[in-house]
Structures are given as C-alpha cells and as structure tokens.
C-alpha positions in Angstrom: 24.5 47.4 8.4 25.6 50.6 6.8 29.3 49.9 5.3 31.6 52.4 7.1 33.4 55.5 5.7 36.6 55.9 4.3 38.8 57.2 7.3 40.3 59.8 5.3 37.6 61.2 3.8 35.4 61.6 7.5 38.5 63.8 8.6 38.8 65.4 5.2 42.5 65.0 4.8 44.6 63.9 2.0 46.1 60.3 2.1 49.1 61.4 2.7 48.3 63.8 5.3 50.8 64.1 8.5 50.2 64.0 11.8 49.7 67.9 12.6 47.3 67.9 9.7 45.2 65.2 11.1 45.4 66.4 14.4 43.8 69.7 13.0 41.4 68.2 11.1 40.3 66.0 14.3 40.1 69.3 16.5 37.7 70.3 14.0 35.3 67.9 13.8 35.3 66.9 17.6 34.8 70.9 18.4 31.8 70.7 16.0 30.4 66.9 16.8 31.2 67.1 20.8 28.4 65.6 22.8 27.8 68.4 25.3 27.6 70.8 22.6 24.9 68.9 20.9 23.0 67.2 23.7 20.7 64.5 22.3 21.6 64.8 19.1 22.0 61.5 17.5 23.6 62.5 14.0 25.9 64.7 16.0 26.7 61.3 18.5 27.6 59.5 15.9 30.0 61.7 13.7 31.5 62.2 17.1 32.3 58.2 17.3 33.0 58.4 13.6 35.7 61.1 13.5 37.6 59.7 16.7 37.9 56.1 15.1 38.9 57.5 11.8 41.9 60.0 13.9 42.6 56.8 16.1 43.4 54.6 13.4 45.4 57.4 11.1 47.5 58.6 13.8 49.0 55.0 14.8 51.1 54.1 12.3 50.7 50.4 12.6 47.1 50.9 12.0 47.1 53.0 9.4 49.6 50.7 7.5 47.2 48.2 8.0 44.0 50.5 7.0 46.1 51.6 3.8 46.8 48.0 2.5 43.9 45.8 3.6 40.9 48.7 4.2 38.6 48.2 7.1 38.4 44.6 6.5 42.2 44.4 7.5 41.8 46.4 10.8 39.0 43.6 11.9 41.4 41.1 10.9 44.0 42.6 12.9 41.8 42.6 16.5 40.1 45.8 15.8 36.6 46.8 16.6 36.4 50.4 17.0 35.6 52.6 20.1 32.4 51.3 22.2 31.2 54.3 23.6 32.0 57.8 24.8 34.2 56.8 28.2 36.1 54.7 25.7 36.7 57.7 23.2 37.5 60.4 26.0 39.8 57.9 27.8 41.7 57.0 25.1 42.3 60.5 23.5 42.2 63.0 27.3 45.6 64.1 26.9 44.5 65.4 23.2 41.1 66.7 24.5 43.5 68.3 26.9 45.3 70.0 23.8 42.2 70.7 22.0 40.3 72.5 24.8 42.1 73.1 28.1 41.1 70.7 29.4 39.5 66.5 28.8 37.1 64.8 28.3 37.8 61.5 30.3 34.4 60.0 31.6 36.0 57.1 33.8 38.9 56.2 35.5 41.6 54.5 33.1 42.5 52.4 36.2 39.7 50.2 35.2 40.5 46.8 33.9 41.6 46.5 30.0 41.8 44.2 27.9 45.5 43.5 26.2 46.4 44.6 22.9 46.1 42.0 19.9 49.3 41.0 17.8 49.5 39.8 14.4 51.9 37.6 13.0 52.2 36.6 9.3 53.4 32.8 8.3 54.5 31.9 4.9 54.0 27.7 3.9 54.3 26.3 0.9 51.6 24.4 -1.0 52.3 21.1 0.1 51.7 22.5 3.9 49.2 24.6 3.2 46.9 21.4 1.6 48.3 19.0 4.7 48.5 21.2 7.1 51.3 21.4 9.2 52.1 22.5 13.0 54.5 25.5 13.5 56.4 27.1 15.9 56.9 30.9 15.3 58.7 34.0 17.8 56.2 36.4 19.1 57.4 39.7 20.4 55.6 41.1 22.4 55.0 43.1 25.8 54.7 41.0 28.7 54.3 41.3 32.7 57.4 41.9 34.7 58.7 39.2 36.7 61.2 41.8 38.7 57.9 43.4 40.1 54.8 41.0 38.8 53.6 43.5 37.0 52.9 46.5 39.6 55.5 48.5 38.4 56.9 49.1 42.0 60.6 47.9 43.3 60.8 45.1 45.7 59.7 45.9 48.7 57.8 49.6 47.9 54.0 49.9 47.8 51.4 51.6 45.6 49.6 54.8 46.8 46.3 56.2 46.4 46.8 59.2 44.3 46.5 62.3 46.8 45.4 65.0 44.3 42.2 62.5 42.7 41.3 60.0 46.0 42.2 57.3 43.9 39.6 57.8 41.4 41.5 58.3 38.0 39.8 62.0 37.4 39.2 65.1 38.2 36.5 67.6 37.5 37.1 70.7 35.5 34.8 73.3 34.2 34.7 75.9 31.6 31.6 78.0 29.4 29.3 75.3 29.0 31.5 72.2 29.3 32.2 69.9 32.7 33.7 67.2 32.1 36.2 65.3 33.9 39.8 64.3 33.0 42.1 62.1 34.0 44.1 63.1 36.6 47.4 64.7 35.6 49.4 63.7 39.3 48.5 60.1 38.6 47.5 59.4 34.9 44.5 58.4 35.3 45.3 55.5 37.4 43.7 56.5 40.7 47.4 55.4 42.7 51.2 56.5 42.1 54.3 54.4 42.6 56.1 55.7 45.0 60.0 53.6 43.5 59.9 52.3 40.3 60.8 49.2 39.4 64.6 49.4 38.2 63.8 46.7 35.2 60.7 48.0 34.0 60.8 51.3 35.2 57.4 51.3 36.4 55.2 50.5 33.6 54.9 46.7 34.9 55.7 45.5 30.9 58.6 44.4 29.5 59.4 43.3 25.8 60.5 39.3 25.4 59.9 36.9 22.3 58.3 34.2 23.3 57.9 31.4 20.9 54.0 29.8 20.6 53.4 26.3 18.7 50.5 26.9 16.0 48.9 24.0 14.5 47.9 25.1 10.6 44.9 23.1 9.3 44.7 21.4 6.2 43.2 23.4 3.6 44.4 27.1 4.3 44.7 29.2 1.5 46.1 33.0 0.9 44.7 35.5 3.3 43.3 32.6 5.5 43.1 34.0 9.3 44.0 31.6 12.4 43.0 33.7 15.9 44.8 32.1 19.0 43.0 33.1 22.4 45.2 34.8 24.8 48.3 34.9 23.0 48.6 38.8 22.6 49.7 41.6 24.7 49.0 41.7 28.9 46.0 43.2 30.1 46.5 46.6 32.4 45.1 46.4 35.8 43.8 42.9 35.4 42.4 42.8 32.4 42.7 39.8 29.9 45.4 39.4 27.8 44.9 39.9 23.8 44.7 37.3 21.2 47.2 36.8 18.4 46.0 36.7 14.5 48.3 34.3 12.2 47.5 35.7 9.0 48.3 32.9 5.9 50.4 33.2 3.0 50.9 30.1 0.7 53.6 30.3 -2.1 53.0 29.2 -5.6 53.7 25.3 -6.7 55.6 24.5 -9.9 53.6 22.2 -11.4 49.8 22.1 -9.2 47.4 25.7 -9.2 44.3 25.7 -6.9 41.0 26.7 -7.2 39.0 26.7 -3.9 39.3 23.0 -3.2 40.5 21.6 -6.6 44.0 21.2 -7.5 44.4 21.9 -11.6 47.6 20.8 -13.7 49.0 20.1 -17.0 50.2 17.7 -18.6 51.7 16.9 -22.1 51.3 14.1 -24.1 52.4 12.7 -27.3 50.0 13.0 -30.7 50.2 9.6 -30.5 49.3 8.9 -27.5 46.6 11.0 -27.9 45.4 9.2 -31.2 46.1 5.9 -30.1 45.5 6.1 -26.5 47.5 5.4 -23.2 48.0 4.7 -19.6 49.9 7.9 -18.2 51.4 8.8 -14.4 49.6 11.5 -12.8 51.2 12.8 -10.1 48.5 14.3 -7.1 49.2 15.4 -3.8 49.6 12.1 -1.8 51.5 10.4 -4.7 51.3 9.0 -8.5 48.3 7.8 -9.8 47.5 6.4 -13.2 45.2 7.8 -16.1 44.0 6.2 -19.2 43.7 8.4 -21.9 41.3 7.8 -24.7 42.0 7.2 -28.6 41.3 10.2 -30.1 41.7 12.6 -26.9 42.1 16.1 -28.6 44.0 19.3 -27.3 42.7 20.9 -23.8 40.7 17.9 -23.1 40.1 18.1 -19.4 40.0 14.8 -17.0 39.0 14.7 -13.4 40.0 12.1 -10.8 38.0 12.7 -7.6 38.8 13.1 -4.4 42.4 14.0 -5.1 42.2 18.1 -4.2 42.4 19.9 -1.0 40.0 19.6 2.0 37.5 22.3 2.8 38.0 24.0 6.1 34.4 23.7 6.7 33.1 20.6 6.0 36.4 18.7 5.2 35.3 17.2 2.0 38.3 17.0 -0.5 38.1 18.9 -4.0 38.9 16.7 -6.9 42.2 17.2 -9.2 41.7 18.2 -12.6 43.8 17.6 -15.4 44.0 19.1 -18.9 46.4 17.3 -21.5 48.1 19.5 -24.1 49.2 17.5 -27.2 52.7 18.2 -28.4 53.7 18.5 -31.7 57.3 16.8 -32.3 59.9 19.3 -34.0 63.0 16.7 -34.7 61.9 13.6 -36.8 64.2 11.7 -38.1 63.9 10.1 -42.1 61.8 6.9 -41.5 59.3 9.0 -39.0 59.3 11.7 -41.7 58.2 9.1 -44.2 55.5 7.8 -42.0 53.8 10.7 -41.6 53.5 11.1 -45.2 52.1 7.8 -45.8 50.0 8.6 -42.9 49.1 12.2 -44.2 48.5 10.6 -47.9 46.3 8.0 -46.1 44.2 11.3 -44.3 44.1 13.0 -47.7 42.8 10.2 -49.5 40.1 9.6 -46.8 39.1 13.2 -46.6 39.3 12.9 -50.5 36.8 10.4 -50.9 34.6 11.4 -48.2 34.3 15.5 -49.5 33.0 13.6 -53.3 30.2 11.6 -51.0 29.0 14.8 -49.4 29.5 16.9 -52.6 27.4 14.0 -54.8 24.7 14.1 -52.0 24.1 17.5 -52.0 21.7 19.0 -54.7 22.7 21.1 -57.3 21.6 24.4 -58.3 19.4 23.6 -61.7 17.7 21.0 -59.2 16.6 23.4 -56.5 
C-alpha cells in the first residue's frame, strides 16, 4: 500500500497556514478534483478523497495537533481512518460545499446512524508499573446522552417532527450548470425531523459534557508509546449509532538505577578492584527483589553478566527478558599509610613479574644477525 501524502503538501499550504488559507486552498482543489466534473475519472476520484482528508484533519485543531506531533501514524492511533467514500466526504463538509459553490454536495441524509467520536486519554506510570502492570482508574470527559430528554433533544412531553421543507429525508435537490447534487436540508440540518421545544438542559443537541471515571487494567510489560483501545468507551453515537472507543496512550518515566531494552532490564553496578581481582558474592537488586551474583577473580572493567528470567514480560508471548548487569571497577581516591604501602609492595611484586616475564619473551625472540 502506497504510504500517504503529507497533508500539507496535497493542499499546498505552508505549515503554518490559517484557516482562510486552507479553506482557499481546499476550494481549489475540490473545484478542480470534483466528481461530477470529472465523471469516471479515477486519478481525479482520488485526489478528491485525498484533498478533503488532508482539509479535514488541518482545519480541526485537535487533529492537526495530533497530525503535527505524531504524523499519520498518530491520527490512526487516535481512532482515525479517513473518509470512506463520497456521501461521507459531502456529508461531512455540505455547509462548506455550500460556501464553495452555492450550493452542497450532500449524497445522503446525515440522519443516518453514526458512529460516536473516539477519545484519547494519556496515562503516565512509572517503571515498576509499567513492568507489573497495574489497574487504573482515570476521569474521561466526554459528551454523553441526556438523561433530561434520553437523548432526543426534545423537552418532556414535546415530540419530533418530520421536517416539512425535505419529507424527512435529510436533503434536498439543487441544480446549477452542469452540477445536481443534493444537500442537506437547511430547515432541518440534514436530519430529516425538527424539534419542535428544546430540551432546557441540553438545548436540543441530546449531548451533554460529564466526566466519567473508567477503571483500566495496564498489562505487564507496556512500554513508551504503548496503545491500550477500550471498546465503547468514547463519545455517543447520533441517531443510534455505536458509541466510540477510547485510546490510553502509555507513557513510562525513567528509573534511577534500572534502563530497558525491549524485554531486558540493564544496570550498573560498582565494585571494588579487589573484589574484582579476588572475587566476590554481590547483592543485585532486580525487579521482584535482591538476588546474589558471584563475581569472578579477575573480572575486568565493563564485564557484562546476565541472570535470566529477571526482565520484563513480552506483551505477546509473555516470556520474561533477562536482567543484564555490567560491573564498573572503582578506583579508590583516599588510602590511608598502611593501604598506600600495600599497593607498593603489590605494584613492586607486578613490576617484578612483568620484569622477568618481558626478559623470557625478549630471550626467545630471535635477533637481527640471526634472521
């Protein structure tokens, strides 16, 4: 599959571009790319699609924030998935056909059943949780049905009419040159009835804004841009339609002494020179608790060790990484007489050894008037 285009450059505008300038831009191209001007044209069909996603996603700022930070890949993340067709591109953007060219370009009613907008929500853990996984209970805002009316939008004891001016079908027919094309209609918004007494609390539009707080259980393993969907938990559908999901997107802060990579948790730990040269038993700490680690004689700077089983589990398979553990020798700075005084018969112990040693290699090796 063809990886898409940048939005900005399919409209042609700057990344900073305002609204008016996109709006132009958009007239443009749907002027040049409309369907009925270029019937059968599958090029033309398709920068037609291409130029309304990229104007639907720059004009709404949420989207575009999204878009600008995380690219297309963040807009999938966030619910979504583009324009499906035609009817969905001329129902979504009639009232700016409207501006464009007199008139719309709606190809069905809007009074249709739709699907609820999705939500995102952004949780921060820490590492410990992150590797554990933890359950959570976080406040959604979000638009949900009124109880005052259940969600029709009328007042107690009103009705719903059938839109006089469209015969309840969302849309009316309107011609001009070589376009027909019907719009939504203007008495009813494209809703095919009219409320005759709004609803006092939400004042007709059947929504209202509450927080409502949703328990999310975290698996073990997450990591930093990690993506939980919940089914359902997102905005109301309109007339019927299914309600949206909500997206937790992950963010795990840093730990002070363990770093991860994918499944393995890496650390440092110092020991003495003489541990290193003589060897040792040394605490570890790991995730679930201390363990204990023989170091070798003679284990040198940046040696690594590995205990298995010890890391983080794998959201796929839930195998657990291994922890791995690089010693760095530290040198002492503050020694006091009798330390100072081992070291030098120590050192003059090493010289003597490397002494004797560099005469057996230099007595072995043949001199020049042999070769």
């Amino acid at each position: 599959m063809a990886s898409k285009r940048d939005y900005y450059e399919v409209l042609g505008v700057s990344r900073n571009a305002d609204e008016t300038e996109l709006k132009k831009a958009y007239r443009k191209l749907a002027l040049q790319f409309h369907p009925d001007r270029n019937p059968g044209s599958c090029e033309a069909e398709e920068k037609f699609k291409e130029a309304a996603e990229a104007y639907d996603v720059l004009c709404d700022s949420r989207k575009r924030r999204i878009y600008d930070q995380y690219g297309h890949q963040g807009l999938e993340g966030s619910g979504f998935s583009g324009f499906g067709g035609f009817e969905d591109i001329f129902s979504s953007f009639g009232d700016i056909f409207e501006d464009f060219f007199g008139f719309g370009g709606g190809r069905r009613s809007r009074s249709r059943a739709q699907r609820g907008a999705d939500l995102r929500h952004d949780v921060t853990l820490s590492f410990l949780d992150a590797a554990f996984g933890v359950e959570q209970e976080i406040d959604v805002k979000k638009a949900v049905s009124c109880t005052e009316c259940s969600g029709t939008g009328a007042a107690s004891g009103t009705g719903i009419k059938t839109c006089a001016q469209c015969g309840g079908t969302g849309q009316v027919s309107r011609s001009q040159g070589f376009f027909t094309v019907r719009t939504p209609c203007t008495q009813c918004r494209g809703q095919g009835q009219v409320i005759t007494t709004p609803c006092s609390i939400c004042r007709g539009k059947g929504k209202v804004m509450d927080q409502k707080t949703v328990s999310v259980k975290i698996p073990a393993g997450v990591n930093n841009g990690s993506r939980l969907r919940i089914t359902g938990e997102g905005e109301p559908g309109s007339n019927g339609g299914p309600h949206g999901d909500l997206y937790i997107f992950i963010h795990v802060q840093a730990h002070e002494f363990f770093e991860r990579d994918d499944t393995n948790v890496i650390c440092q730990i110092p020991i003495s020179f003489v541990q290193a040269a003589l060897g040792d038993t040394v605490t570890i700490p790991t995730l679930k608790g201390d363990v204990q680690l023989e170091i070798p004689k003679g284990t040198q700077p940046g040696t690594v060790f590995r205990i298995r089983g010890e890391g983080i589990p794998s959201l796929r398979n839930g195998h657990r990484g291994d922890q791995v553990v690089q010693v760095n020798v530290k040198t002492p700075t503050h020694l006091n007489k009798k330390q100072v005084a081992l070291l030098q018969e120590f050192a003059s112990l090493e010289e003597n050894k490397f002494t004797s040693k560099l005469k057996n290699i230099l007595k072995s090796a043949p001199t020049r008037a042999a070769q």
